[in-house]
C-alpha positions in Angstrom: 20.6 62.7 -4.2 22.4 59.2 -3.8 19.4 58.6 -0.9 17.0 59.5 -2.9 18.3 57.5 -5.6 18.4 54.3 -3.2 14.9 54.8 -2.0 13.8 55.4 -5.6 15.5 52.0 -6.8 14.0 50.2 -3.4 10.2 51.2 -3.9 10.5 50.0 -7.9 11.7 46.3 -6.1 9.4 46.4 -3.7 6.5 47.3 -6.6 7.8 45.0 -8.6 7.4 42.3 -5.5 3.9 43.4 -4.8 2.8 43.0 -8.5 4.5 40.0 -9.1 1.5 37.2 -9.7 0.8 33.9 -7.6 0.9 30.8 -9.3 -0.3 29.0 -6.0 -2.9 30.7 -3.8 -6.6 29.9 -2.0 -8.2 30.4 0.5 -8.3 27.8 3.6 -10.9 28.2 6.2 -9.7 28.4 9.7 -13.0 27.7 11.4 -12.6 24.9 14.1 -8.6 25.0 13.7 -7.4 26.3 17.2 -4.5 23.7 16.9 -3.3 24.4 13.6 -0.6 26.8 12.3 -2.0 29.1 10.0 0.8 28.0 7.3 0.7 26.1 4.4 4.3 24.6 3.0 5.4 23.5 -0.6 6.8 19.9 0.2 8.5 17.9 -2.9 9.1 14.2 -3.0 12.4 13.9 -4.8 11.8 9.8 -4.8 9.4 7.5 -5.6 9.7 6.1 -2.0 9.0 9.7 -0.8 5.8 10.1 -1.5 3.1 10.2 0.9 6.2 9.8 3.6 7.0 11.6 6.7 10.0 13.6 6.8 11.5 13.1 3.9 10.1 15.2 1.4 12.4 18.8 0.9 10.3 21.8 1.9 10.1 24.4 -1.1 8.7 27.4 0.4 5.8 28.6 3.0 3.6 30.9 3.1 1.3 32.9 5.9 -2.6 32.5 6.1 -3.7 35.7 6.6 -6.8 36.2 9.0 -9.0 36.3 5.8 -7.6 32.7 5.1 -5.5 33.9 1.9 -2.5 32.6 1.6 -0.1 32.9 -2.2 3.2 31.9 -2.9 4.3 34.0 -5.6 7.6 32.7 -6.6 7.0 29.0 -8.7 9.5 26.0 -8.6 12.6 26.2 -11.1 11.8 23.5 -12.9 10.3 23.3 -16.6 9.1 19.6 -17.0 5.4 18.8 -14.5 6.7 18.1 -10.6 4.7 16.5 -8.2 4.5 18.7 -4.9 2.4 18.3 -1.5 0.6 21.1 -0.3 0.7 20.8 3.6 -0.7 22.1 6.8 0.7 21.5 10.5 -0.8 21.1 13.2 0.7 23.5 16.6 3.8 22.5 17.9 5.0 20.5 15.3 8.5 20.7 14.5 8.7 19.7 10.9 7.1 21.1 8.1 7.4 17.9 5.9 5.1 15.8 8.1 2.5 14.0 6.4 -0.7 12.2 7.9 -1.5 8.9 5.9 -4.4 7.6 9.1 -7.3 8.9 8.2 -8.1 10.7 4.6 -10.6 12.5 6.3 -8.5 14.4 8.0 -4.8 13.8 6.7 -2.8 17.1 6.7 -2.0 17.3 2.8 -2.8 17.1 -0.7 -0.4 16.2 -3.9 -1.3 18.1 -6.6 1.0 18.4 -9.9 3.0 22.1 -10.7 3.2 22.9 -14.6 4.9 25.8 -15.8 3.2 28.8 -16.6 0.2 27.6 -14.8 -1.1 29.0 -11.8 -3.3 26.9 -9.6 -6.0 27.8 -7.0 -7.4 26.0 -4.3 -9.7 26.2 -1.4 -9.8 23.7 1.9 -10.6 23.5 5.7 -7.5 23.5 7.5 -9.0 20.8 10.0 -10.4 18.5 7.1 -7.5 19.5 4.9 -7.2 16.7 2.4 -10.8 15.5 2.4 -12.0 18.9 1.9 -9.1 20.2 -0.6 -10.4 21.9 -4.2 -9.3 23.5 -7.1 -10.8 26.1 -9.4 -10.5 25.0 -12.8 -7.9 22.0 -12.1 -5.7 21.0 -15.2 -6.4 17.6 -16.6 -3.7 16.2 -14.4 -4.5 17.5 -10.8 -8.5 17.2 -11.6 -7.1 13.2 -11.9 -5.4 13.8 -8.3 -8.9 15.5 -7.2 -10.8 12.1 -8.4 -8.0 9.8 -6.7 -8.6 11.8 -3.7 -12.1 11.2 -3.6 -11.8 7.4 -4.9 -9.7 7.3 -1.7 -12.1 8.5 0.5 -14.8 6.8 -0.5 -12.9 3.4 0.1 -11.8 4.4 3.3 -14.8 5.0 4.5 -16.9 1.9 2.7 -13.4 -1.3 4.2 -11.3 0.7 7.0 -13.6 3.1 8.8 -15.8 1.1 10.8 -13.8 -1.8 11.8 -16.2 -3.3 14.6 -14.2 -4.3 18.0 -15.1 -7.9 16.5 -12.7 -7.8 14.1 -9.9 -7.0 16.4 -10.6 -10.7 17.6 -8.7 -13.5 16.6 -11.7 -14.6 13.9 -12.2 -11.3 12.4 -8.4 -10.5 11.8 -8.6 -12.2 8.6 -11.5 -10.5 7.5 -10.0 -7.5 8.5 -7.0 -7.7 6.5 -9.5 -9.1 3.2 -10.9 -5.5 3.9 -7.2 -3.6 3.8 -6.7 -5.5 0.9 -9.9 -5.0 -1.0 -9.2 -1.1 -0.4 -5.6 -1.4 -1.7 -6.8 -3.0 -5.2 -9.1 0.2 -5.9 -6.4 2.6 -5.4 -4.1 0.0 -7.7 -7.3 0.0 -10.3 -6.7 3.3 -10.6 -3.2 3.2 -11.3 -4.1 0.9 -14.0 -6.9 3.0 -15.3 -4.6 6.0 -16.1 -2.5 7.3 -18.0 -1.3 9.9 -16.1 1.9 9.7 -14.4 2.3 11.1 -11.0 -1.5 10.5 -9.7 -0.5 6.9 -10.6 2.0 7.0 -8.4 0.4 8.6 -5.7 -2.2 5.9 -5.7 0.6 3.2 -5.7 2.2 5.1 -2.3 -1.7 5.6 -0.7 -1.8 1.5 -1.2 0.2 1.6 1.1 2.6 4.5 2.5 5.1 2.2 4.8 5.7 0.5 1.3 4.5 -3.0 2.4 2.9 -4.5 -1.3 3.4 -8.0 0.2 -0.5 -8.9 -0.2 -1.0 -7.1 -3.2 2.3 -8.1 -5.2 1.3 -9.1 -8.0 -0.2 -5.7 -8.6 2.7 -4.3 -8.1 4.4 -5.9 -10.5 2.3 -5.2 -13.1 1.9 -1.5 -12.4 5.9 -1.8 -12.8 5.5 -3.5 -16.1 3.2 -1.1 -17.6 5.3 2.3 -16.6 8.6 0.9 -17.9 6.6 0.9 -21.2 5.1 4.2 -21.2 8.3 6.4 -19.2 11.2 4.3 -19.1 13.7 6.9 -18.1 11.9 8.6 -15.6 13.9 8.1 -12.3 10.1 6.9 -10.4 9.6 4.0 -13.0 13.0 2.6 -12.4 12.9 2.9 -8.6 8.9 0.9 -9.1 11.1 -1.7 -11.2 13.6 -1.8 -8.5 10.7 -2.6 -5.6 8.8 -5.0 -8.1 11.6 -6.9 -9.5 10.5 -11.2 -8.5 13.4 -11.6 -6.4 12.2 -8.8 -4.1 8.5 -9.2 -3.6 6.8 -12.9 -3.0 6.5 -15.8 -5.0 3.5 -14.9 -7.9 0.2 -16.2 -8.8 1.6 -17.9 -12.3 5.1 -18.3 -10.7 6.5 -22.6 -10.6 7.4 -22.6 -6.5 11.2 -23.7 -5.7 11.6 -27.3 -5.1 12.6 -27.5 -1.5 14.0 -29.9 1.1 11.4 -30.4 3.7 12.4 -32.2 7.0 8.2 -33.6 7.2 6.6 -34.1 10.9 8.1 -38.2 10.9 11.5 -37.3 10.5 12.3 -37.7 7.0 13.2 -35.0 4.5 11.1 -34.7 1.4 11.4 -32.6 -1.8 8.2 -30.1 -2.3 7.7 -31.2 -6.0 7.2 -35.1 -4.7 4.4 -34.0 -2.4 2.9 -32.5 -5.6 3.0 -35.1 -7.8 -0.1 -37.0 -8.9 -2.3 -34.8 -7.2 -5.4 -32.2 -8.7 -4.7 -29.4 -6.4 -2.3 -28.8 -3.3 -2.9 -26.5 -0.7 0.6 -25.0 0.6 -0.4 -23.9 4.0 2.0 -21.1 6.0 1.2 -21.5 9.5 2.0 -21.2 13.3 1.0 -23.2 16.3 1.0 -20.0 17.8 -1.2 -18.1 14.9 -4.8 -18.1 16.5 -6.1 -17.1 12.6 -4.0 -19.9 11.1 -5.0 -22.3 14.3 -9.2 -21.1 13.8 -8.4 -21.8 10.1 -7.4 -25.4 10.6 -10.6 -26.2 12.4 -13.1 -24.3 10.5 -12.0 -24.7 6.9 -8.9 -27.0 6.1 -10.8 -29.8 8.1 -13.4 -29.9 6.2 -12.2 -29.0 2.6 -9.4 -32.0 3.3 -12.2 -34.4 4.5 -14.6 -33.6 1.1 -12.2 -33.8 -0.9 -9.0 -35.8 -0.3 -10.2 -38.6 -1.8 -10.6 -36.5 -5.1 -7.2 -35.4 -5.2 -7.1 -32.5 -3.0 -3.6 -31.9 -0.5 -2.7 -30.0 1.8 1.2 -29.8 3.1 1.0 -27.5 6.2 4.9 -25.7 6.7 4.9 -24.5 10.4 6.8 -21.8 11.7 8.2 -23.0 14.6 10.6 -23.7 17.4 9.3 -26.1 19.2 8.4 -29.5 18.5 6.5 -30.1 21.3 4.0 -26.7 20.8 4.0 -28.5 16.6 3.0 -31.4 17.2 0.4 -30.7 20.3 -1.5 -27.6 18.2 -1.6 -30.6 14.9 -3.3 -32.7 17.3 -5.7 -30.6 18.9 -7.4 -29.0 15.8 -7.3 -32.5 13.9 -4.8 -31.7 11.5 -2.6 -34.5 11.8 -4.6 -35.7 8.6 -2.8 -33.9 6.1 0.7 -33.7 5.7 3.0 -31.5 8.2 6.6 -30.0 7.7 9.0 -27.6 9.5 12.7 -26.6 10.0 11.6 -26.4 13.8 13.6 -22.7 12.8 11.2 -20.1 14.1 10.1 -17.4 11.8 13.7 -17.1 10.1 13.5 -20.1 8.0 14.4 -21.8 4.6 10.9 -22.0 3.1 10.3 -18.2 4.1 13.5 -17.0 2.5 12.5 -19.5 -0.6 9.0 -17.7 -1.2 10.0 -14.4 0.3 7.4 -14.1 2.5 7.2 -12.1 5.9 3.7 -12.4 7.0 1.4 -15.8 8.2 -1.1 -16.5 7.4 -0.4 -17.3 3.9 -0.9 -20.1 1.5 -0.3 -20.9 -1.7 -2.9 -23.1 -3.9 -0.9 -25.2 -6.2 -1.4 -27.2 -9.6 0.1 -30.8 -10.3 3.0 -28.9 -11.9 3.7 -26.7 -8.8 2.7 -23.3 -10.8 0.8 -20.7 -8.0 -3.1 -20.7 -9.2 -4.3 -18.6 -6.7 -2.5 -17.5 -3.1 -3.7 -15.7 0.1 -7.6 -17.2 -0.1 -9.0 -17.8 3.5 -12.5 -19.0 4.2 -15.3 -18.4 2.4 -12.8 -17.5 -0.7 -10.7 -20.8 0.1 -13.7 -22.5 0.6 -15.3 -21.6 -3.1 -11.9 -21.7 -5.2 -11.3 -25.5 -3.8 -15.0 -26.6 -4.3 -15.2 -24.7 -8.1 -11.7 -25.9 -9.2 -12.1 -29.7 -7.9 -15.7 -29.6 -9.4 -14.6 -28.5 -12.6 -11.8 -31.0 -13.5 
């Protein structure tokens, strides 16, 4: 009787189990994935900083794909309020189930999608073309907003960073190169500042850029920081954004008044920045390296030229070199005819006053300045450089 009683008591669990209904499931086809696990894992972010990231996310749960490609997990996160999650796939032989893929959105490994209580969500994907090809049947209002980042995503991809021709790798196209990166960084950051919805905000703000470099696009930053401290001040996210967009931590700001340094100037003497701006329409503050081949083709191809048009009008340009050597300085100056304008350094390398000052850790860079010192535009390089200088010294 006591046996029977057991078995009785374990079949009623085990029923219970069995009708106890998914709140995740799909179907993922396995067609053309030889390599990959047939597993999906629950991944959460618990950070800001987490998402889209390798290896730190804590895995949830995981869940079989059956030979039909079903797969359901039928016991939801305990948590009330919306929690962002990423759905992953792995490939064989992969260690940890928290990997994410952030080189190619046509075939990156996961999807972030946003769990609600009470509601169950369905998907379909192909395992091989997993975030590309990701779906949901009848998505809430929040993860159909994911489903559109994805495919804003996608769509820049493939129009700036797919095709980079072999002649972009050279030292010309790098420039154009990073204008691309940084023209598909501003859509996903237009989207953040299209929506209102939290967590595929935030998504797109990681996507920008997963290794969390917003140097080029700081300004961006800042103001996605600015407009989530007004609409979810407490949430633990928006405080960790304010932390990475607070001034003192990214670059000096289009609108920002540059410090007034002490620079030791190609003849020996040592000269405040401010004096160099004085009395002048517009100053170019150049970032540079004698051994920067964009920075060196930039010289010759653009600076010349804009210097020689329009010096005469009003137009400066004080060149700070990150260097060592004197010798390398002055010779590189010479060659590309840009003793002309005016030439400073701490001879210091790449760890250096005026890099501390403006927070900077990438050349090249410049900063195009107003007879007061405020930034009016920063990071511009040829054609854009070229068409800022002629509009703004044709307008005044």
């Amino acid at each position: 009787m006591k046996n029977l009683l057991k078995f009785s008591l374990l079949f009623l669990f085990l029923m219970q189990s069995c009708s106890k209904e998914a709140w995740l499931s799909g179907t993922i086809d396995l067609e053309g994935g030889e390599d990959w696990k047939p597993m999906v894992y629950l991944v959460v972010p618990e950070k800001f900083d987490a998402v889209a990231q390798s290896f730190v996310g804590k895995v949830l749960d995981s869940a079989q794909i059956d030979e039909s490609g079903s797969f359901e997990f039928t016991n939801p996160p305990e948590m009330k309020a919306p929690v962002l999650l990423e759905i992953v796939v792995q490939r064989s032989g992969e260690k940890y189930a928290n990997k994410l893929l952030n080189e190619n959105p046509e075939t990156d490994n996961y999807f972030p999608l946003v769990y609600e209580s009470e509601k169950s969500i369905k998907v379909n994907a192909k395992i091989s073309q997993f975030q590309a090809s990701f779906s949901l049947e009848e998505p809430s209002l929040i993860n159909g907003k994911m489903i559109e980042l994805r495919d804003l995503r996608l769509k820049a991809y493939q129009k700036q960073l797919k095709n980079q021709s072999i002649e972009e790798a050279s030292d010309e196209g790098l420039l154009e190169r990073e204008k691309r990166l940084v023209e598909y960084q501003k859509q996903l950051m237009d989207f953040a500042d299209d929506t209102d919805e939290f967590f595929p905000a935030m998504v797109a703000l990681r996507w920008a850029s997963p290794e969390g470099n917003y140097e080029r696009i700081a300004e961006l930053l800042y103001d996605q920081s600015e407009k989530w401290r007004k609409l979810y001040p407490e949430h633990p996210w928006t405080k960790e954004l304010g932390s990475m967009a607070d001034k003192e931590n990214l670059p000096i700001l289009i609108g920002d008044q540059v410090p007034d340094l002490l620079l030791p100037m190609e003849n020996g003497r040592e000269v405040r920045l401010q004096s160099l701006i004085e009395n002048q329409r517009l100053v170019l503050l150049d970032v540079w390296a004698s051994w920067c081949a964009p920075c060196r083709m930039e010289n010759r191809k653009v600076l010349l030229p804009l210097w020689e048009k329009y010096n005469a009008a009003g137009f400066q340009i004080v060149a700070y070199g990150l260097e060592s050597s004197e010798k390398a300085w002055n010779n590189a100056v010479k060659k590309d005819g840009a003793y002309r304008w005016l030439h400073a350094s701490h001879l210091l390398g790449d760890q250096n006053p005026l890099m501390d000052a403006f927070r900077l850790k990438t050349i090249p860079a410049n900063f195009l300045l107003n007879e007061e010192g405020r930034v009016l535009a920063k990071n511009l390089h040829g054609e854009d450089l070229i068409e800022f200088v002629d509009n703004y010294m044709k307008e005044r």
